[in-house]
C-alpha positions in Angstrom: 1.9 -59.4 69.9 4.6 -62.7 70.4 4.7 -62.5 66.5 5.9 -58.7 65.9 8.2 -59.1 69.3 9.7 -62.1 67.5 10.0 -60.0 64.0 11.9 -56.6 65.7 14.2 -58.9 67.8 15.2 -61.3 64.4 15.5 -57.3 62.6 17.8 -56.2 65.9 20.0 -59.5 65.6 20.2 -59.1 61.9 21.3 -55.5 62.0 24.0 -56.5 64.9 25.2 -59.2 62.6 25.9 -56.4 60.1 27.6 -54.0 62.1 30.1 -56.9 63.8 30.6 -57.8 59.9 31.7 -54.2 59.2 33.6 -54.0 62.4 35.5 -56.9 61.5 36.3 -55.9 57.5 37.4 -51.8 58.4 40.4 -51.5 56.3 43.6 -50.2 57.8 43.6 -46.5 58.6 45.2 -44.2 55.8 43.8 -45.9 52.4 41.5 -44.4 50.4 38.1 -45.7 51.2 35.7 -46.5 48.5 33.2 -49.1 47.6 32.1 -51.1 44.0 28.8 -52.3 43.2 27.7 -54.3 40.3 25.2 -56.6 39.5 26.6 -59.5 39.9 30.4 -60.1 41.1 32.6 -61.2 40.7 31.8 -62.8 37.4 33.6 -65.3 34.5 33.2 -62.8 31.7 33.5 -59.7 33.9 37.5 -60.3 34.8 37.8 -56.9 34.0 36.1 -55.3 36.7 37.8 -57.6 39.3 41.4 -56.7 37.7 40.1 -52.8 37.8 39.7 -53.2 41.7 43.1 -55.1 42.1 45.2 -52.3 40.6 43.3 -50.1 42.5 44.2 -51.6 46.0 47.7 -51.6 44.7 47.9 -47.6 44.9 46.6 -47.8 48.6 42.8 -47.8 47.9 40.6 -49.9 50.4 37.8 -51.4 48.0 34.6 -52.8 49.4 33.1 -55.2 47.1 29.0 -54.9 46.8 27.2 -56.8 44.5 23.2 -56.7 43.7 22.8 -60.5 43.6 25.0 -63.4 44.3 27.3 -65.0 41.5 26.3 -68.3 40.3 29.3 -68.8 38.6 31.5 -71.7 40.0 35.0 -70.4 40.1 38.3 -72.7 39.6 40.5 -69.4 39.9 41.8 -68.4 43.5 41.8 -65.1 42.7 37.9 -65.3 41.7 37.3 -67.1 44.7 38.7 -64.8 46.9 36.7 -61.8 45.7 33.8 -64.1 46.0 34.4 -64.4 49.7 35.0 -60.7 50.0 31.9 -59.6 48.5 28.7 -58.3 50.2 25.6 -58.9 48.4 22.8 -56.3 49.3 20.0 -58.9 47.7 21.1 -61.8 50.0 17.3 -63.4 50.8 17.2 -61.5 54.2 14.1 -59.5 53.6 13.4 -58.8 57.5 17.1 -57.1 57.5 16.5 -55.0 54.4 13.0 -54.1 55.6 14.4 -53.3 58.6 16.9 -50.5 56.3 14.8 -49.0 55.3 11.9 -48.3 58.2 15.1 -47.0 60.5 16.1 -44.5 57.7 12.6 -43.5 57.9 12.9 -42.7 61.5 16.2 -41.2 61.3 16.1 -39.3 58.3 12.5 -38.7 57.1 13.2 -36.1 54.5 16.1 -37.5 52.9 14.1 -40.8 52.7 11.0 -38.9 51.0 14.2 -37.5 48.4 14.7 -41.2 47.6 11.2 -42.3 47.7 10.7 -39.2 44.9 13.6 -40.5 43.3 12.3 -44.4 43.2 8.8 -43.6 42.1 10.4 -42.1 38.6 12.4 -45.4 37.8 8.2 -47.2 37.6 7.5 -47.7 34.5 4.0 -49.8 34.6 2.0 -53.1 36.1 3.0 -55.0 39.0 6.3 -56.2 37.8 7.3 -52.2 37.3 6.2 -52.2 40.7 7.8 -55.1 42.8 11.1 -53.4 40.7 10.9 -50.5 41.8 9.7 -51.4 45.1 13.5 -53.7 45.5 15.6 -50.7 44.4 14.5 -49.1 47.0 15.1 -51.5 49.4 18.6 -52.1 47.7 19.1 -48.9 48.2 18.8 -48.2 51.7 20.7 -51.6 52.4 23.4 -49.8 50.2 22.7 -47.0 52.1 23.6 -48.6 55.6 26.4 -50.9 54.2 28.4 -47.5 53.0 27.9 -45.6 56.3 28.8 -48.5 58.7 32.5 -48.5 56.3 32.7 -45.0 56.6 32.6 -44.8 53.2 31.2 -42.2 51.4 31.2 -42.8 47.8 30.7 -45.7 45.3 31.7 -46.4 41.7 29.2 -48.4 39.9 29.8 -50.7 36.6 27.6 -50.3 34.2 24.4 -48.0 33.9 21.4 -50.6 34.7 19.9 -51.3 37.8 23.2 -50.7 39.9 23.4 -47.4 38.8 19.4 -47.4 39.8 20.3 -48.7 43.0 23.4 -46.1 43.6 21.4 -43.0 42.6 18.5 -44.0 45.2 21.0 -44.4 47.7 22.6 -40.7 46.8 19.5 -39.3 48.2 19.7 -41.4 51.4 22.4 -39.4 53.0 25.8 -37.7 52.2 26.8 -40.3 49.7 27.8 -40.1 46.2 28.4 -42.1 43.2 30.4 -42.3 40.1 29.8 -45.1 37.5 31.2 -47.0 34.5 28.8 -47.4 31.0 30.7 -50.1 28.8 27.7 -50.8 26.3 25.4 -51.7 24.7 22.5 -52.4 27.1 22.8 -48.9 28.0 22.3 -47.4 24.9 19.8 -49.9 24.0 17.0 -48.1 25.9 18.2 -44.8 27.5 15.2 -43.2 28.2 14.0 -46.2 30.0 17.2 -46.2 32.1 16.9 -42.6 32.7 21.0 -42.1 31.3 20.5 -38.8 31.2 19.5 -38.2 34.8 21.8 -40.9 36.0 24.7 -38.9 34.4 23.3 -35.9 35.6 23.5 -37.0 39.5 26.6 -38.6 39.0 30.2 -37.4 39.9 31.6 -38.4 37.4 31.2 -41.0 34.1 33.7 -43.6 32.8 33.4 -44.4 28.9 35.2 -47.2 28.2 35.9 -45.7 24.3 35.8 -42.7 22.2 32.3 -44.2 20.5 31.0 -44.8 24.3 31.9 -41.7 25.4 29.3 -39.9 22.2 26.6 -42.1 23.2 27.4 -41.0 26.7 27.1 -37.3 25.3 24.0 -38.4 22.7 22.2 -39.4 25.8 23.2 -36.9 28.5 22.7 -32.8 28.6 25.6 -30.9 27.4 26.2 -29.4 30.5 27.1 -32.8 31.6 29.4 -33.5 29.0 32.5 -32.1 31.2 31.9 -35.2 33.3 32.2 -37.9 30.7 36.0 -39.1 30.8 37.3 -41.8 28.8 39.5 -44.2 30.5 39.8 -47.4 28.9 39.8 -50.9 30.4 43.1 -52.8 30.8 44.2 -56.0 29.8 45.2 -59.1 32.3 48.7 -58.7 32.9 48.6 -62.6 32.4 48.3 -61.8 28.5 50.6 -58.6 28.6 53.4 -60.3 29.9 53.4 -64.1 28.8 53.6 -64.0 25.0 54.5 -67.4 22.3 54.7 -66.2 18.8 52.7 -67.8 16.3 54.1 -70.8 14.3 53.0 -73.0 11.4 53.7 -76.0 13.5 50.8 -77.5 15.6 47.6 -76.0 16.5 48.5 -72.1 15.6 48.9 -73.6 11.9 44.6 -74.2 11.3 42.8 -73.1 15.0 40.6 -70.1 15.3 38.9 -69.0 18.6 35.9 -67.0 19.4 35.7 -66.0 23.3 31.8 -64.9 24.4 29.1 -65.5 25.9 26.5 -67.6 23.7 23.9 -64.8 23.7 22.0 -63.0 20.7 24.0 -60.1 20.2 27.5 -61.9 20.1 26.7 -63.2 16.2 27.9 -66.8 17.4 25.1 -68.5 14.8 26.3 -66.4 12.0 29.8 -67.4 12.9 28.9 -70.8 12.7 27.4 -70.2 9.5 30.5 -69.0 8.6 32.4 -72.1 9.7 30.0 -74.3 7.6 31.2 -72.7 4.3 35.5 -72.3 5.5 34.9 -76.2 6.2 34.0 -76.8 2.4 37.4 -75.9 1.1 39.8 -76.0 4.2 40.8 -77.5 6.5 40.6 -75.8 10.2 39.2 -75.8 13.9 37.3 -73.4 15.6 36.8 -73.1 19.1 33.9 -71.0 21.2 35.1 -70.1 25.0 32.0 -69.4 26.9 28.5 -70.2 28.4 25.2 -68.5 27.8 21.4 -69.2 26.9 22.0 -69.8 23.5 23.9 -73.1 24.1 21.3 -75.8 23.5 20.5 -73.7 19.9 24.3 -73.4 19.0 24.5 -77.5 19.5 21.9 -78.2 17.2 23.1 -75.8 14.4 26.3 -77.3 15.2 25.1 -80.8 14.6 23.0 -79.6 11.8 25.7 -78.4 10.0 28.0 -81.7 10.9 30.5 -79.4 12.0 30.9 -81.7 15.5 35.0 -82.3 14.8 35.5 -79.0 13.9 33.7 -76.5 16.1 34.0 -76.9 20.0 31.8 -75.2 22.4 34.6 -75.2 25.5 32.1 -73.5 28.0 33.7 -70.6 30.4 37.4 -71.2 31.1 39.5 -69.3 33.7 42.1 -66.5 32.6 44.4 -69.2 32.3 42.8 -71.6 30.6 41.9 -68.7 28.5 45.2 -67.7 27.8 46.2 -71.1 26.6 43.5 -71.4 24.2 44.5 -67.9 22.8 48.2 -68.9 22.2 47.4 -71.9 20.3 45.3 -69.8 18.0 45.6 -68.3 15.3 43.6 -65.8 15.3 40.5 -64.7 17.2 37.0 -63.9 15.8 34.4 -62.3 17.4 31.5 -62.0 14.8 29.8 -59.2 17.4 25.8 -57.6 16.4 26.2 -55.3 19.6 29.5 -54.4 21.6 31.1 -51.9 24.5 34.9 -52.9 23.2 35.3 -56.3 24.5 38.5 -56.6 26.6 38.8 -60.2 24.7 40.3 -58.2 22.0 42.9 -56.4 24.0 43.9 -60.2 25.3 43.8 -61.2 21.9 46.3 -58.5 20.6 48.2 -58.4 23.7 49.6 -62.1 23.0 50.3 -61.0 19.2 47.0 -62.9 18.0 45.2 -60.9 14.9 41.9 -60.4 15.5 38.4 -61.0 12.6 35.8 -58.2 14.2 32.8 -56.3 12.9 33.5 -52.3 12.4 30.5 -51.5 15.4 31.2 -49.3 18.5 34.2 -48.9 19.5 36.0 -52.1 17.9 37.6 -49.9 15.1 40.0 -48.1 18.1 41.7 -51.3 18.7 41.1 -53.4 15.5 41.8 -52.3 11.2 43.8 -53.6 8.7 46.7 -53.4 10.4 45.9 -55.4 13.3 43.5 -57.9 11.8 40.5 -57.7 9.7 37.4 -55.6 10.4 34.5 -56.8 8.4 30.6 -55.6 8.3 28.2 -56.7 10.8 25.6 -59.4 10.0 27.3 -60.6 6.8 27.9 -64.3 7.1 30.1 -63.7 3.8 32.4 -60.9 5.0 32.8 -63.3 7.9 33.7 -66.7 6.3 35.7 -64.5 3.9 38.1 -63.1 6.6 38.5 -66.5 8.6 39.8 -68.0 5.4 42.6 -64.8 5.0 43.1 -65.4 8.6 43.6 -69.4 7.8 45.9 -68.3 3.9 48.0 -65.6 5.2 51.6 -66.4 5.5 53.0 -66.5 9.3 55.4 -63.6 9.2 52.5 -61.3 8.1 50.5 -62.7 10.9 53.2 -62.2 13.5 53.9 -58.5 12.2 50.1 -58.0 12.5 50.4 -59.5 15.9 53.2 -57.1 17.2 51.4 -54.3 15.8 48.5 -55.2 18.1 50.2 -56.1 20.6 52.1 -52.0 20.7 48.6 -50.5 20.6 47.5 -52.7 23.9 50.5 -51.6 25.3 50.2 -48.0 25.0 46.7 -47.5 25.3 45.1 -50.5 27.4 47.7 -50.9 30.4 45.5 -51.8 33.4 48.1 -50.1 36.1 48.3 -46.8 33.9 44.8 -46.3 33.2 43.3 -47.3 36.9 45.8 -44.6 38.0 43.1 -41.9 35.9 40.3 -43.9 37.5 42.6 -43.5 41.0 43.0 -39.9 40.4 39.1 -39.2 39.9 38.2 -41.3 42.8 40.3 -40.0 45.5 38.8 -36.6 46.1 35.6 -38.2 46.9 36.5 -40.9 49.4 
């Protein structure tokens, strides 16, 4: 009896915690209220989302930061660290408070939490894993739920179409909340079905593709009477690289560097680049260096040192927007070797500083990147690829530098982060 006395007064001090945090964090009166949720924020390689949310508050939206689970990136950049200490995570280790979410919903609102309970049970796919899953959208969900109505906020945009958009359409049914959401690619359109895009789509307000090609396999994945929601508004480039530009030169580092900027993971082609490396290496003379982090790493390093490539390919680890930017402009050129791709806003930076770019001709790449603006070369061939870096390496500055500026125009006309959030802006506000 001592024991569940002790249990509901830890859930009543943990749900007065709560509220005093949402007392504290109500944003002035008059702003558009909304809230974000995304796996994980804020996030190195996910600047874009975070930049999204800053040109929103700069047309009066109040933006409440939710994240799934907490970041474990460390963060050198104030900016980073300030979203970090503005974000809620709904997965925060405090199972008494979430159980305690969801058994007051069930007492408040029993048929609304049936709805959502109906709603869960679909998202099980099989085994005990498919169930503890399911079993912690749920109780995302109503912690979603509770965080929303406490705000006085009444709808939430989601990035990307995984388990936050899981999470957002549980909470839908929870009580007079809606949600809109971003799908950049490819994990989406890597097992639809499984994610249930269609019905997501279906529930949703409205959907964000982040490209003409996204916005098909929005449509190839959705019912056509859904199509009407499916707007394209594309993402926007740090003003950091729209706005502080050096030209390339034949002096220094821009004469013989290349860069690559991803995460070390399976479907960013970083081996095959490296393969590629191995055979520019035999005839000239050139550095290439990798920006990022990821669980390929240990792998890369040994193919690296395989390959006695260790003085001319660098694995730099993640590096801030600034640090970023500085690599960039002592480039000559990026390459991004890509198997699987949204339309990564790397190559926006990239073109926005004047920097040609080597890409495959997947997804949406071809909108930003052709022979104008770099080279676009088939996916998976090591040849195509070593073949490019070495045009990138032999072709005369000037050409470079027009291929550059020609980039750089289609970033500015297409890609600007305060113009396009202002279409975002404009779908948002009648649901807040």
């Amino acid at each position: 009896m001592q024991r569940i006395a002790g249990s509901v007064s830890e859930m009543t001090r943990a749900a007065g915690q709560a509220q005093r945090h949402f007392t504290q964090t109500m944003p002035e009166p008059g702003l558009v209220r909304v809230a974000y949720l995304t796996n994980v924020y804020p996030k190195i390689s996910h600047s874009f989302i975070r930049n999204e949310i800053l040109a929103l508050e700069r047309l009066d939206f109040s933006v409440t930061r939710l994240t799934i689970r907490q970041s474990a990136d460390i963060f050198s950049d104030a900016t980073d660290q300030d979203e970090q200490d503005n974000t809620i995570t709904l997965l925060d280790g405090h199972i008494v408070t979430m159980l305690w979410s969801a058994l007051s919903r069930m007492v408040r609102r029993p048929r609304a939490f049936a709805r959502a309970l109906g709603v869960t049970r679909s998202t099980f796919l099989h085994g005990a894993k498919g169930l503890v899953r399911c079993t912690a959208y749920f109780l995302e969900a109503c912690r979603l739920a509770d965080r929303m109505e406490r705000a006085g906020i009444r709808h939430v945009h989601v990035h990307f179409g995984t388990n936050p958009a899981t999470v957002a359409r549980i909470a839908s049914r929870l009580g007079p909340l809606s949600y809109s959401l971003t799908m950049h690619g490819p994990d989406e359109f890597d097992a639809p079905e499984q994610l249930q895009i269609c019905e997501k789509v279906a529930d949703a307000r409205f959907v964000i593709a982040i490209s003409a090609f996204g916005r098909s396999q929005i449509m190839r994945w959705s019912a056509p009477q859904d199509w009407r929601k499916v707007a394209i508004v594309r993402c926007g480039s740090d003003p950091l690289f729209m706005h502080h530009v050096t030209p390339i030169t034949d002096n220094g580092l821009h004469g013989n560097t290349l860069i690559c900027v991803a995460r070390l993971s399976p479907q960013k082609g970083i081996a095959l680049l490296i393969a590629a490396a191995a055979i520019v290496a035999q005839t000239h003379d050139f550095h290439l260096n990798i920006v990022g982090d990821g669980p390929m790493r240990e792998e890369l390093e040994a193919q690296i040192a395989a390959a006695n490539l260790e003085d001319i390919v660098t694995l730099c680890g993640w590096r801030d927007p600034q640090s970023v930017w500085r690599e960039m402009l002592g480039a000559r050129a990026l390459v991004l070797p890509s198997f699987a791709e949204g339309l990564p806003v790397v190559i926006m930076e990239a073109l926005a500083l004047g920097r040609p770019v080597i890409a495959t001709s997947i997804s949406g790449i071809s909108e930003l990147v052709d022979r104008e603006t770099g080279w676009i070369i088939p996916a998976g061939s090591v040849t195509a690829l070593a073949d490019a870096m070495i045009a990138a390496l032999e072709t005369p500055t000037e050409q470079l530098r027009a291929m550059g500026d020609v980039g750089r125009e289609r970033v500015r006309a297409g890609h600007d982060i305060d113009d396009n959030v202002a279409d975002l802006a404009d779908l948002l506000r009648p649901l807040a």
